[in-house]
TORKOLVO-597003 format. One record per residue (C-alpha): x, y negated, z; residue in three letters. Coordinates in Angstrom, 1 decimal. Each point is the difference from the previous one (the first is absolute). Layout:
! TORKOLVO-597003
pt c1 = X; c2 = Y; c3 = Z; code = ALA $
...
//
This chain:
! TORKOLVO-597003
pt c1 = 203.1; c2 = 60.4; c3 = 102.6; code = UNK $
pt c1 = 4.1; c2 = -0.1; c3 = 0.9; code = UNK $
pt c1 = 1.4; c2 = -2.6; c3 = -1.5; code = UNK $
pt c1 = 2.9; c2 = 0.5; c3 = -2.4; code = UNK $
pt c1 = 2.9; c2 = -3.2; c3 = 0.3; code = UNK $
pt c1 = 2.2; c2 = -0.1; c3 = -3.0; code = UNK $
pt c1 = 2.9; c2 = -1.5; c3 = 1.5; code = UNK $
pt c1 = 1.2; c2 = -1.3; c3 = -3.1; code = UNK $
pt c1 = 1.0; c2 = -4.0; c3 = 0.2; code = UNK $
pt c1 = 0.0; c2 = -2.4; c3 = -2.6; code = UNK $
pt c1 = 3.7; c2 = -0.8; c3 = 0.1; code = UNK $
pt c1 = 0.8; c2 = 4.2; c3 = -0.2; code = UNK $
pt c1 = -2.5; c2 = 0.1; c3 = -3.6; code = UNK $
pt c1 = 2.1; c2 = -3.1; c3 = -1.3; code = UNK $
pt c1 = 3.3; c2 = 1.3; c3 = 1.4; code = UNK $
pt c1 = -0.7; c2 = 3.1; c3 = -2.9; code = UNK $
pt c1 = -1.6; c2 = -2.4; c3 = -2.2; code = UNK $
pt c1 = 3.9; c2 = -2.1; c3 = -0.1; code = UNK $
pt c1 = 2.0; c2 = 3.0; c3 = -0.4; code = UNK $
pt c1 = -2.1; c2 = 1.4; c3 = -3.1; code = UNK $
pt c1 = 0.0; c2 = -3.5; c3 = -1.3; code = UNK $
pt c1 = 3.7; c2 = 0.6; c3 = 0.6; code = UNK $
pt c1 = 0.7; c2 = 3.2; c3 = -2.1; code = UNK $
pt c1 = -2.4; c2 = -1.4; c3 = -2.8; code = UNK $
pt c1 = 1.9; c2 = -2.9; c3 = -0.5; code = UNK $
pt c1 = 2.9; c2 = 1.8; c3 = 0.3; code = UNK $
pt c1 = -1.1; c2 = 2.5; c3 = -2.6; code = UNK $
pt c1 = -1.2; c2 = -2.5; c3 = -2.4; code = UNK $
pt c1 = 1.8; c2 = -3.0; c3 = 0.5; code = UNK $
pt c1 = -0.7; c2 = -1.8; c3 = -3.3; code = UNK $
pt c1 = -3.4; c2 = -0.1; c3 = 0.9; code = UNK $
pt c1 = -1.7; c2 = -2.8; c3 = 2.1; code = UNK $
pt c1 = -1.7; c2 = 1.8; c3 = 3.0; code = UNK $
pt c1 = -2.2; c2 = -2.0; c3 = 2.1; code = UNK $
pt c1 = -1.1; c2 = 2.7; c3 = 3.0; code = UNK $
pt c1 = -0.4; c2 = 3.3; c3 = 1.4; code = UNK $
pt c1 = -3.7; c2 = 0.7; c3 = 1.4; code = UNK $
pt c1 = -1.2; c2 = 3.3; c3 = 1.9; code = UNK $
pt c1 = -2.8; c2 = 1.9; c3 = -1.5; code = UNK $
pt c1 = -2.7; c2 = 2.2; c3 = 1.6; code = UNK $
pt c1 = 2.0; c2 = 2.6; c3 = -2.0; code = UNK $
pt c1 = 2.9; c2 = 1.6; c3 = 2.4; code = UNK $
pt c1 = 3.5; c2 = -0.8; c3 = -1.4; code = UNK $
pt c1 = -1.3; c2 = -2.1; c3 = -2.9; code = UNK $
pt c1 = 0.0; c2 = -3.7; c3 = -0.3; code = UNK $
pt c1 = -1.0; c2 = -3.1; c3 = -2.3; code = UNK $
pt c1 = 3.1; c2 = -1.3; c3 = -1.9; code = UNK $
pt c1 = -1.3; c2 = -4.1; c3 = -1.1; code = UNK $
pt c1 = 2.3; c2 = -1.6; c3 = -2.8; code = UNK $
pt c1 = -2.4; c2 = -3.1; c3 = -0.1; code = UNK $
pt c1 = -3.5; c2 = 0.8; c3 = -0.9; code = UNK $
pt c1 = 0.8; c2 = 3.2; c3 = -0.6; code = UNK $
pt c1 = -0.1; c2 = 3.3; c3 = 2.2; code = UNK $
pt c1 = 1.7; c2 = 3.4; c3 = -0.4; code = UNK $
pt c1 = 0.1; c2 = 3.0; c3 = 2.4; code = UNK $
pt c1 = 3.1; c2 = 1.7; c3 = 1.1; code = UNK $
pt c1 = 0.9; c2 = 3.1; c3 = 2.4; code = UNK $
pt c1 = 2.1; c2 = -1.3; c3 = 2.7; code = UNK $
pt c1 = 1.9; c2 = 3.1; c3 = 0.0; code = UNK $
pt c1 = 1.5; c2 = -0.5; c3 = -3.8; code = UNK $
pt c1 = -1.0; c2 = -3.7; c3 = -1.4; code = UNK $
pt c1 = 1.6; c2 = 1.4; c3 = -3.7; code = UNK $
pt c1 = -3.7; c2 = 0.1; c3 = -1.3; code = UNK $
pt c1 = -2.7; c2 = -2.4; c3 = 0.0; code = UNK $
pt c1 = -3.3; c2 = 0.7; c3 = -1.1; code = UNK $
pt c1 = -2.2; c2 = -3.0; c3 = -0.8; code = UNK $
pt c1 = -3.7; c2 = 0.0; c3 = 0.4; code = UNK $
pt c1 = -2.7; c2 = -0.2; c3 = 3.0; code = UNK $
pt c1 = -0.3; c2 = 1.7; c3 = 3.0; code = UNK $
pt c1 = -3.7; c2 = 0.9; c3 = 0.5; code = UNK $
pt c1 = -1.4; c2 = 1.5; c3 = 3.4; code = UNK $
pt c1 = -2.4; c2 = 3.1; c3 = -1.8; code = UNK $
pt c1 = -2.0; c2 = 0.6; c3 = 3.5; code = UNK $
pt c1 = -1.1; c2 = -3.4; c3 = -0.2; code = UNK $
pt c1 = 0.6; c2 = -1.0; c3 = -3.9; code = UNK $
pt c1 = 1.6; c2 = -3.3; c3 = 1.1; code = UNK $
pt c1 = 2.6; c2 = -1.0; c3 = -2.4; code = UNK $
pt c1 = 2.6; c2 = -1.1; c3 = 3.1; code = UNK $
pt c1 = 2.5; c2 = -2.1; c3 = -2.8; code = UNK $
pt c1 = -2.6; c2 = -2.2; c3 = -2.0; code = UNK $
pt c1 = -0.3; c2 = -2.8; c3 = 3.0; code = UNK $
pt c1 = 3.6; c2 = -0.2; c3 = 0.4; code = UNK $
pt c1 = 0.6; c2 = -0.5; c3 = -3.9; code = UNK $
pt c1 = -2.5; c2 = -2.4; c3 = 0.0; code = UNK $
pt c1 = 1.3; c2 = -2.1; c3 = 3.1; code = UNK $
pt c1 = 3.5; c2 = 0.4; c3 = -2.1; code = UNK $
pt c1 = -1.4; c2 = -1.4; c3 = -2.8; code = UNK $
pt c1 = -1.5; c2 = -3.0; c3 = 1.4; code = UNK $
pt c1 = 3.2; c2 = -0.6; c3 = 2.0; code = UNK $
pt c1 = 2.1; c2 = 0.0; c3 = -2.7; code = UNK $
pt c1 = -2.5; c2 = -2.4; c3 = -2.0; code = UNK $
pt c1 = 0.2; c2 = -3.9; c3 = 0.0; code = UNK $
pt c1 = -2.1; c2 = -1.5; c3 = 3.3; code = UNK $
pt c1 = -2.8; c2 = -1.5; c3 = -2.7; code = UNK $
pt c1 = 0.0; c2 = 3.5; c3 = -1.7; code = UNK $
pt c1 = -0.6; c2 = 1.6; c3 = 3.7; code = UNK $
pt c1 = -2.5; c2 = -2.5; c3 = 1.3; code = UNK $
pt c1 = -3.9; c2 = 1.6; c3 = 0.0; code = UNK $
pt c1 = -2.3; c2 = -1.5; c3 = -3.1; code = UNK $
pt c1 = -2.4; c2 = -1.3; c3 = 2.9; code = UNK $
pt c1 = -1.5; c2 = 0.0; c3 = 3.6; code = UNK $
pt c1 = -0.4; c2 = 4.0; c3 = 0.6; code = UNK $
pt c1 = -1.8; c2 = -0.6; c3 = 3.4; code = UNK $
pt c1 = -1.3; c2 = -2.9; c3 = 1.7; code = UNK $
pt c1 = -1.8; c2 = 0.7; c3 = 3.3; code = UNK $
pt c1 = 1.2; c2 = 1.3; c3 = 4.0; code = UNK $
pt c1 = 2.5; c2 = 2.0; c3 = 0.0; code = UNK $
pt c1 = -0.1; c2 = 3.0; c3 = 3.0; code = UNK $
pt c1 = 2.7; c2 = -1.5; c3 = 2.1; code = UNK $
pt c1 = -0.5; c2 = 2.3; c3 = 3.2; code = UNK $
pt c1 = 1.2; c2 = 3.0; c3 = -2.9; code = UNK $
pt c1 = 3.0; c2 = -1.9; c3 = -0.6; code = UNK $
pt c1 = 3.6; c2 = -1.2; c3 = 1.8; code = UNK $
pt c1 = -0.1; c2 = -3.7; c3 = 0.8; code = UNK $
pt c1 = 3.6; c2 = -1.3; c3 = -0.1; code = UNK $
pt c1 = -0.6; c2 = -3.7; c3 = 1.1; code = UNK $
pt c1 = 2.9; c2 = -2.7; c3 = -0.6; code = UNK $
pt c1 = 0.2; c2 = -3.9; c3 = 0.9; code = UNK $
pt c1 = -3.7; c2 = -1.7; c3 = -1.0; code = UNK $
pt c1 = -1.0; c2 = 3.2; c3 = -1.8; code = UNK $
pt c1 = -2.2; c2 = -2.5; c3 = -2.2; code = UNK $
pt c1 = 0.7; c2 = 1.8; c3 = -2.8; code = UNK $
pt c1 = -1.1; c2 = 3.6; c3 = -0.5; code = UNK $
pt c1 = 1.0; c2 = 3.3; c3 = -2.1; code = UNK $
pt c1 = -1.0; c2 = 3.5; c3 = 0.0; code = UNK $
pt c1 = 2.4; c2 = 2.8; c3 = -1.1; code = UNK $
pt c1 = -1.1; c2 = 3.1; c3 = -1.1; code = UNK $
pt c1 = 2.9; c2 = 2.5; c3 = 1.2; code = UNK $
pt c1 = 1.8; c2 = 2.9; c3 = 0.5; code = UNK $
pt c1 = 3.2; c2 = 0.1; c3 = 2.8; code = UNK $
pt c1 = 1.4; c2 = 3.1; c3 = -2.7; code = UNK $
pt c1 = 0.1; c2 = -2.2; c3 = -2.7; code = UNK $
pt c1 = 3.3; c2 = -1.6; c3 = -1.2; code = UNK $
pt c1 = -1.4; c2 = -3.0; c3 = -1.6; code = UNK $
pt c1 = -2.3; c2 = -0.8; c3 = 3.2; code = UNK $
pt c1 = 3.1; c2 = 0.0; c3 = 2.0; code = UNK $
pt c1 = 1.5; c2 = -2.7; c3 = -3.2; code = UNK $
pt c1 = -3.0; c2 = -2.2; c3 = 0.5; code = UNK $
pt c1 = 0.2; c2 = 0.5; c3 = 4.0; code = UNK $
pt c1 = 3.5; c2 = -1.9; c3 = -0.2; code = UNK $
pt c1 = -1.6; c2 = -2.9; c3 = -1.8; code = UNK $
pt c1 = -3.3; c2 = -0.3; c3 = 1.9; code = UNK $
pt c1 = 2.8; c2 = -0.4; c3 = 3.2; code = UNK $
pt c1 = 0.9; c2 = -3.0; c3 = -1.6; code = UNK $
pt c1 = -3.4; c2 = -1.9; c3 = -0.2; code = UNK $
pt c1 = -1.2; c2 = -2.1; c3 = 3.3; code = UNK $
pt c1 = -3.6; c2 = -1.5; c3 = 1.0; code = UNK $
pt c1 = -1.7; c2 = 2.9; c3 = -1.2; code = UNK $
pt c1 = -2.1; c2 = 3.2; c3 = 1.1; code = UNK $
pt c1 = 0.4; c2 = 3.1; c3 = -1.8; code = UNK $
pt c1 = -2.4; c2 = 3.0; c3 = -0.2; code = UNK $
pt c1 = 1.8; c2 = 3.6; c3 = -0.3; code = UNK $
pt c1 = -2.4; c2 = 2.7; c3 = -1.2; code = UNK $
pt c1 = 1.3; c2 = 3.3; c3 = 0.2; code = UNK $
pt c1 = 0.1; c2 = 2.1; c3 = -2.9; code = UNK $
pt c1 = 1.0; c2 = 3.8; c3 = -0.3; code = UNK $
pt c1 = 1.0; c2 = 0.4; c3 = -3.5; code = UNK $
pt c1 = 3.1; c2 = 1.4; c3 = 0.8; code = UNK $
pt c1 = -1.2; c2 = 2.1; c3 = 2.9; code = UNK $
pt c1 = -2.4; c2 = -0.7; c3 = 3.4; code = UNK $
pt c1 = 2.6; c2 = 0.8; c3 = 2.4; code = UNK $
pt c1 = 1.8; c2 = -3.2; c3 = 0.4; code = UNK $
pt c1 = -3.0; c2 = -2.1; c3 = -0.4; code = UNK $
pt c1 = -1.1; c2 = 1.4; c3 = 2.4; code = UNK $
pt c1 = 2.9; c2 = 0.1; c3 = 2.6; code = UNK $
pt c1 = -0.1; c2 = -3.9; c3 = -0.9; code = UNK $
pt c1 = -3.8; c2 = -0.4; c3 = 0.9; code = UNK $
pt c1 = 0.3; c2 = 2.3; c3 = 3.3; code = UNK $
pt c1 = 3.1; c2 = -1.7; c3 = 1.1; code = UNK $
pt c1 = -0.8; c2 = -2.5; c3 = 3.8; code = UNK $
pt c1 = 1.5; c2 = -2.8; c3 = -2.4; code = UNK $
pt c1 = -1.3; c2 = 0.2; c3 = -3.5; code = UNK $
pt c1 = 2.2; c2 = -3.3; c3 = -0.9; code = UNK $
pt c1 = 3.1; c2 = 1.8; c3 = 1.2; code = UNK $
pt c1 = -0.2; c2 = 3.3; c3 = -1.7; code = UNK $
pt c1 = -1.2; c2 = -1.5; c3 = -3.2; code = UNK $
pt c1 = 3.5; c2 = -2.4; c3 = -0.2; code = UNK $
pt c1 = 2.2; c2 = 3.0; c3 = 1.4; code = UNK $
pt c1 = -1.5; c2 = 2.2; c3 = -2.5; code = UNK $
pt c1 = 0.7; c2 = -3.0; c3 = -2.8; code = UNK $
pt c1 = 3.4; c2 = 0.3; c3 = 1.5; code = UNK $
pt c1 = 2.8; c2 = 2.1; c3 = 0.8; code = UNK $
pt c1 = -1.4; c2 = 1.4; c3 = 3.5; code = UNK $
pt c1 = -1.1; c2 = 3.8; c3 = 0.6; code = UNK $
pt c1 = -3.6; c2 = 0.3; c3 = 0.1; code = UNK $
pt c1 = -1.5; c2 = 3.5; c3 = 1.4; code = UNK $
pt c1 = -2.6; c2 = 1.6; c3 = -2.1; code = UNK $
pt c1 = -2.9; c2 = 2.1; c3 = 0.9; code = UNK $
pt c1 = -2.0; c2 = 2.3; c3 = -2.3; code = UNK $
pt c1 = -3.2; c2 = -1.1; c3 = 1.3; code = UNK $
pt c1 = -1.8; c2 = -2.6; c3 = 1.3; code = UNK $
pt c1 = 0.1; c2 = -1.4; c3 = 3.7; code = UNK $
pt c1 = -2.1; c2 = -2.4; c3 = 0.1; code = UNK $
pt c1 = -3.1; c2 = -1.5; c3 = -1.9; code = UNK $
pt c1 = 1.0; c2 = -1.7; c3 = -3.0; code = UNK $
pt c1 = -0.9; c2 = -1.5; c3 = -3.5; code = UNK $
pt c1 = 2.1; c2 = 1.5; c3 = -2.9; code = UNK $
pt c1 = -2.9; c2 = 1.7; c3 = -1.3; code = UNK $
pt c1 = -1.9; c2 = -3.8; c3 = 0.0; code = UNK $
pt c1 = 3.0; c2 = -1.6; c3 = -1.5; code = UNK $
pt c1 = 0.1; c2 = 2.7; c3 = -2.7; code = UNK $
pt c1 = -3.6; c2 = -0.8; c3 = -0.7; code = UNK $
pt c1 = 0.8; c2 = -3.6; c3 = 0.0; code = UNK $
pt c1 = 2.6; c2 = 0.4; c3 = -2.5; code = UNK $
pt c1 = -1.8; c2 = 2.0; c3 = -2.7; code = UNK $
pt c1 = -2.4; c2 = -2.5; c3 = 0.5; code = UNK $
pt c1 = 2.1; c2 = -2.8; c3 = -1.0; code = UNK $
pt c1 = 1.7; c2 = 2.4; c3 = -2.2; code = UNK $
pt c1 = 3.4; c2 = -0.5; c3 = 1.7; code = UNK $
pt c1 = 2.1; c2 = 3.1; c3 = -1.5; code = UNK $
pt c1 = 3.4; c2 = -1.2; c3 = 1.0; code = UNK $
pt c1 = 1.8; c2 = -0.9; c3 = 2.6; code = UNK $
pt c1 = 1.1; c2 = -2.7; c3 = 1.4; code = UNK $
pt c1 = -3.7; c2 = -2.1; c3 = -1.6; code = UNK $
pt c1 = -0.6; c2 = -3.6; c3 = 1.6; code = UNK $
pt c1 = -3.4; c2 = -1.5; c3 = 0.2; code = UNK $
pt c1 = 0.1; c2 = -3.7; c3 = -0.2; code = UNK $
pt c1 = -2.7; c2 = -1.9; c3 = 1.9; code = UNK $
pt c1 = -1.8; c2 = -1.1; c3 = -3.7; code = UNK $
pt c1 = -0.3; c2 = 4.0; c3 = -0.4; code = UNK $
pt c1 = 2.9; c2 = 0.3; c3 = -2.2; code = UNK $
pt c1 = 1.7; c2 = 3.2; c3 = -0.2; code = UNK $
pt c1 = 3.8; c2 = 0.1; c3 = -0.7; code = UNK $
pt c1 = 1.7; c2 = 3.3; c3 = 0.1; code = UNK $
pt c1 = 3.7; c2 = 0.7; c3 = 0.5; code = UNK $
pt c1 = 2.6; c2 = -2.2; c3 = 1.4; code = UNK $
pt c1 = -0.2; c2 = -3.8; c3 = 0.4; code = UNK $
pt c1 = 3.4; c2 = -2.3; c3 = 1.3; code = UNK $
pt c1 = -0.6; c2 = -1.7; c3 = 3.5; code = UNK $
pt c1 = 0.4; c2 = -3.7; c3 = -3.0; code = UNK $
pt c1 = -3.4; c2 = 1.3; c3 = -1.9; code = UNK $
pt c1 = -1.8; c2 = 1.0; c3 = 3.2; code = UNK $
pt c1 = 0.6; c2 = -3.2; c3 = 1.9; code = UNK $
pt c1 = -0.8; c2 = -2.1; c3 = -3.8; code = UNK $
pt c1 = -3.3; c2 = 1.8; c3 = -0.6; code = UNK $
pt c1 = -1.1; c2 = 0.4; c3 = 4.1; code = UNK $
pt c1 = 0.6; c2 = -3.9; c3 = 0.2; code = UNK $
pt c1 = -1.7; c2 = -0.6; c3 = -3.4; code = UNK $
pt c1 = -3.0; c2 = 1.7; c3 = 1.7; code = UNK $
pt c1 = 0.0; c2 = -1.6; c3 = 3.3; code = UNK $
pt c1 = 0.2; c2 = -3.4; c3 = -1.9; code = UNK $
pt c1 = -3.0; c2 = 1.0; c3 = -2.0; code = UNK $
pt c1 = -1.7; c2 = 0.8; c3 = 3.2; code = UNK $
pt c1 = 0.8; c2 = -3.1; c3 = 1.4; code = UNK $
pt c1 = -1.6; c2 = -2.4; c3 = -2.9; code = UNK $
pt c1 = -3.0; c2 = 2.2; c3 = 0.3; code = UNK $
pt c1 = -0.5; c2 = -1.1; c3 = 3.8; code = UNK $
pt c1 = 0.9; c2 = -3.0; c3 = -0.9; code = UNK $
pt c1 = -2.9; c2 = -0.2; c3 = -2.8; code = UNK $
pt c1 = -2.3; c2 = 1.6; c3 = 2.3; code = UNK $
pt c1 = 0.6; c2 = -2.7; c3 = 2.8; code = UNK $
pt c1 = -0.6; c2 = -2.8; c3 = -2.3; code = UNK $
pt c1 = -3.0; c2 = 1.2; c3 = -1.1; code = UNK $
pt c1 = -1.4; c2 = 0.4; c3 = 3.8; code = UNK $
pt c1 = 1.6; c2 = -3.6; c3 = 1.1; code = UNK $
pt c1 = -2.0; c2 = -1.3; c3 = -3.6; code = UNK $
pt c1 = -3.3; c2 = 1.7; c3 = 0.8; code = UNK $
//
C-alpha cells in the first residue's frame, strides 16, 4: 500500500485556528471567547466560551450554531468528552477529584511514554491526546514538577494521525514535548511502525477515561481535566509520604518478628 503524508504541521492547524479565533472575537467582542479548535469537518471549527462549545464556518463567523458534532459512520459523538473535560476544568479541584481508587494494579508501561525527571520516586500516568488544547494546559504544569516519572498513553480521540507520528518518531520524548509545544510535527495517514493506540483505547474504556487530559494517581484515583503543577506536587508528595510510613510499618514488623 503507498503511503499518503499529510504534510500538515501542528503550528500550520493552530496558525488557522488564531486567525478564526481572531475574526470571532472581532465579530463578537462582548462576548468572552476562550479558543478556536479544528474539526474533522473542512472549514468548520469549535468556538469554547468556557464550558461551552459552538461551531462556526471559518469563511463567515456571523452565525453560530450550538450543539454536537457526531461522526454518523462511526456514531461517536466527537463533542461529549471535550464538554465533559470542560466541565470538570472549570469545577472546584474537590468537585474534580474521582469518588475513589478507579484502578489499582500494573500499569502496561512498555504501551506508554516514560518521561523520567530527578529521583522519579514519584509516579503518574496521563491519559492523552497531543490535539488536545487542555493536554497541552496540563503539559505546561507537569514541566514544573521534579523527582517524578510520568507515563504518557496515547490516545486518538481527536484523530490517530498524530498519535501516531509521536509513537513512530526515533525519540518518543521529543516528539511528544514538540508536539505539546510550538514545533512542526509531520503527520502521516497511516502507521509506520507497530504501535499501541488501539491498547491504550482499550485501556481507557476500561477505566472509563472519556476525556482528555485523565491522570491516574498511584492509589487508582482518576482525576480528569487540568491540575496546577501546586496540586500535583501537594497530592504526589501526600502519596509518596503515605508510601513511606507503610515501609516503614512493614519494617517494624519484620525487625519485631
Amino acid at each position: 500500500m503507498q503511503r499518503l503524508p499529510a504534510r500538515c504541521s501542528v503550528r500550520a492547524q493552530r496558525r488557522d485556528e488564531d486567525r478564526v479565533l481572531a475574526a470571532v472575537r472581532k465579530a463578537y467582542p462582548g462576548t468572552a471567547v476562550d479558543r478556536a479548535v479544528r474539526t474533522p469537518m473542512p472549514g468548520v471549527y469549535e468556538i469554547w466560551m468556557g464550558a461551552n462549545v459552538a461551531f462556526v464556518s471559518s469563511k463567515n463567523p456571523r452565525y453560530m450554531v450550538f450543539g454536537r458534532l457526531v461522526d454518523l459512520k462511526t456514531m461517536r459523538d466527537l463533542t461529549d468528552a471535550k464538554l465533559r473535560a470542560a466541565r470538570v476544568i472549570e469545577a472546584e479541584p474537590s468537585e474534580r477529584a474521582a469518588d475513589g481508587p478507579a484502578y489499582i494494579g500494573p500499569m502496561p508501561v512498555a504501551d506508554a511514554i516514560t518521561v523520567k525527571r530527578g529521583t522519579g520516586r514519584r509516579v503518574l500516568s496521563v491519559f492523552t491526546d497531543p490535539s488536545c488544547g487542555y493536554c497541552r494546559q496540563l503539559e505546561h504544569e507537569l514541566q514544573k514538577l521534579t523527582d517524578v516519572t510520568i507515563h504518557y498513553y496515547l490516545l486518538p480521540f481527536q484523530g490517530r494521525e498524530a498519535p501516531l507520528a509521536i509513537w513512530c518518531a526515533k525519540d518518543r520524548p521529543a516528539a511528544y514535548a514538540a508536539a505539546m509545544g510550538d514545533a512542526p510535527m509531520s503527520v502521516v495517514r497511516e502507521a509506520i511502525c507497530e504501535h499501541p493506540i488501539d491498547r491504550n483505547q482499550a485501556l481507557a474504556a476500561k477505566l472509563r477515561v472519556q476525556a482528555t487530559p485523565t491522570l491516574l494517581f498511584g492509589d487508582g484515583a482518576l482525576v480528569p481535566g487540568v491540575m496546577s503543577a501546586d496540586e500535583l506536587d501537594a497530592r504526589l508528595s501526600a502519596m509518596l509520604d503515605k508510601s513511606k510510613i507503610k515501609e516503614g510499618v512493614s519494617d517494624a514488623t519484620l525487625s519485631f518478628e
